[in-house]
C-alpha positions as MATLAB code, in Angstrom:
seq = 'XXXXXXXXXXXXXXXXXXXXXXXXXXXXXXXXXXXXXXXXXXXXXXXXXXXXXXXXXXXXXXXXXXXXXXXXXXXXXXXXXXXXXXXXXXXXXXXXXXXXXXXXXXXXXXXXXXXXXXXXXXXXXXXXXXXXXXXXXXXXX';
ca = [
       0.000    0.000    0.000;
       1.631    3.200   -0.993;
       1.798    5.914    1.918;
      -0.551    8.084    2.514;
       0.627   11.690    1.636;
      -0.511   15.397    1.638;
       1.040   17.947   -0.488;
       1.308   21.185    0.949;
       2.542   24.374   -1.149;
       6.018   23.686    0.458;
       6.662   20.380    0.734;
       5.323   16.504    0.380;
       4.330   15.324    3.784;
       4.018   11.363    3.786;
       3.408    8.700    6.639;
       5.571    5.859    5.025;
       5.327    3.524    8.039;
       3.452    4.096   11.348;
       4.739    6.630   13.334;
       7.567    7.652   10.636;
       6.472   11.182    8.725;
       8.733   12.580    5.775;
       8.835   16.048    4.994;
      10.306   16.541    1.192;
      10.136   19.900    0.456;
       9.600   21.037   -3.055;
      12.798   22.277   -4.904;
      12.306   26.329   -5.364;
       9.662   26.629   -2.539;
      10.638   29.461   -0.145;
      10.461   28.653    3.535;
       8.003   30.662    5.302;
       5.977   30.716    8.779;
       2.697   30.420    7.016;
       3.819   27.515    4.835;
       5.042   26.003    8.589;
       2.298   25.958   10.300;
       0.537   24.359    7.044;
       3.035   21.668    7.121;
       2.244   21.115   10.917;
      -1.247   20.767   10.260;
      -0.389   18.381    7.040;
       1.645   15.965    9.795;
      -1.235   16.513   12.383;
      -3.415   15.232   10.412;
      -1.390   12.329    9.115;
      -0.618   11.143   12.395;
      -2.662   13.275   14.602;
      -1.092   13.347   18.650;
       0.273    9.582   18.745;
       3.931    9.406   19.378;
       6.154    9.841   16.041;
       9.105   10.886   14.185;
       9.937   13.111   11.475;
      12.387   13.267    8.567;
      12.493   16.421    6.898;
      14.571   16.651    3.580;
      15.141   19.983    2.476;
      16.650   20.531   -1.118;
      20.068   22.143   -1.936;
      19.865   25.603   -1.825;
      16.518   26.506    0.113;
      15.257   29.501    1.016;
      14.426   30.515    3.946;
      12.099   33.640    5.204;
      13.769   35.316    8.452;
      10.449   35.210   10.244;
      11.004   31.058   10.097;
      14.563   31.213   11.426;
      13.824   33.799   14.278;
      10.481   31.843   15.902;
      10.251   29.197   17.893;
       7.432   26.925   15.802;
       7.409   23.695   17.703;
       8.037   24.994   21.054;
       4.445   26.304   21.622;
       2.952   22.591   20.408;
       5.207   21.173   23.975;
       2.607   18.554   25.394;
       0.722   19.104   22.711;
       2.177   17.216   19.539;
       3.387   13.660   19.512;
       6.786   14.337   18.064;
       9.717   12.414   19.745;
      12.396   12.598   17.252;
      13.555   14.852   13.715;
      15.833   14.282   11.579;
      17.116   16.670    8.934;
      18.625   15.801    5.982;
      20.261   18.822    4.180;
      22.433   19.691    1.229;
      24.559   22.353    1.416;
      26.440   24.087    3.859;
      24.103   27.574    4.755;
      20.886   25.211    4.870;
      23.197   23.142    7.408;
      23.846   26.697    9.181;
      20.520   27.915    9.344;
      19.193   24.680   10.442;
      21.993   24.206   13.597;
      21.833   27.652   14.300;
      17.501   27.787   14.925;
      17.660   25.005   17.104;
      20.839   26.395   19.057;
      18.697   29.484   19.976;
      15.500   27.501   20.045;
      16.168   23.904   21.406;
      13.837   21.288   20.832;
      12.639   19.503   23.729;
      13.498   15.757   21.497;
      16.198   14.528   19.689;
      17.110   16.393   16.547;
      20.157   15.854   14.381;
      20.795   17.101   10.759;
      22.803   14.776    8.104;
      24.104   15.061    4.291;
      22.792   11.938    3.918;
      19.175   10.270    3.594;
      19.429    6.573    4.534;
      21.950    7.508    7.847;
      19.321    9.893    8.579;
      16.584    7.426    8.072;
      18.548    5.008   10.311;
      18.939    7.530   13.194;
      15.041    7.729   13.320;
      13.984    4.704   12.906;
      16.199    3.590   15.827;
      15.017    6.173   17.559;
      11.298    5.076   16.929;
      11.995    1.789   18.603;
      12.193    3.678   21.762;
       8.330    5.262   21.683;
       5.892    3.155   23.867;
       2.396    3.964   22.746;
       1.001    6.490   25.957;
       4.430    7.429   27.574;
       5.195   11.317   27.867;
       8.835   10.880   27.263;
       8.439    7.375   25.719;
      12.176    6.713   26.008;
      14.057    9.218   24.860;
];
């Protein structure tokens, strides 16, 4: 059965096994806080508040609007989303920046690591889904 997915202007938002989400974003799309928060509500509604993980994959070259990099956009959702784990897979060196540099000044209260490379970052997360026990706060992590 092929995932289910919801396209969003920014990005291709897919449950491809339970409690795994991918984020592809679109080559050329610009980064925004609007097209954010849709992409939140595209993974709500995939997976609703059960326990999950996310791998977002961001093209080379992405652009990103300063309102994105200077808010905190998961931090209000603490308690309130069933995110345990992200991923990011980048590639190129500023995305890599801008990506390190948001969650330096706005830390995430689960794992998150970037990576150049898909299937490492794949890896990472689905090792890191092993740990989530169905109704656990911290589930492990």
């Amino acid at each position: 059965m092929p995932p289910r997915t919801i396209v969003t202007r920014l990005a291709q938002m897919s449950l491809t096994a339970p409690g795994l989400v991918e984020q592809r974003f679109h080559t050329g799309a610009g980064l925004d806080a609007e097209g954010f928060e849709e992409n939140r509500r595209a993974r709500f509604e995939l997976v609703g508040d059960t326990p999950h993980v996310m791998l977002s994959i961001f093209p080379a070259s992405m652009d990103f609007n300063l309102n994105v990099a200077t808010s905190d956009h998961f931090g209000k959702w603490k308690g309130r989303d069933g995110l345990k784990a992200l991923a990011v897979v980048v590639r190129d060196g500023a995305t890599e920046g801008i990506v390190k540099l948001h969650f330096a000044y706005y830390p995430a209260w689960f794992p998150v690591r970037t990576f150049n490379n898909e299937a490492e970052a794949r890896t990472w997360l689905i090792g890191q889904l092993e740990y989530l026990e169905p109704g656990t706060e911290e589930a492990g992590l």
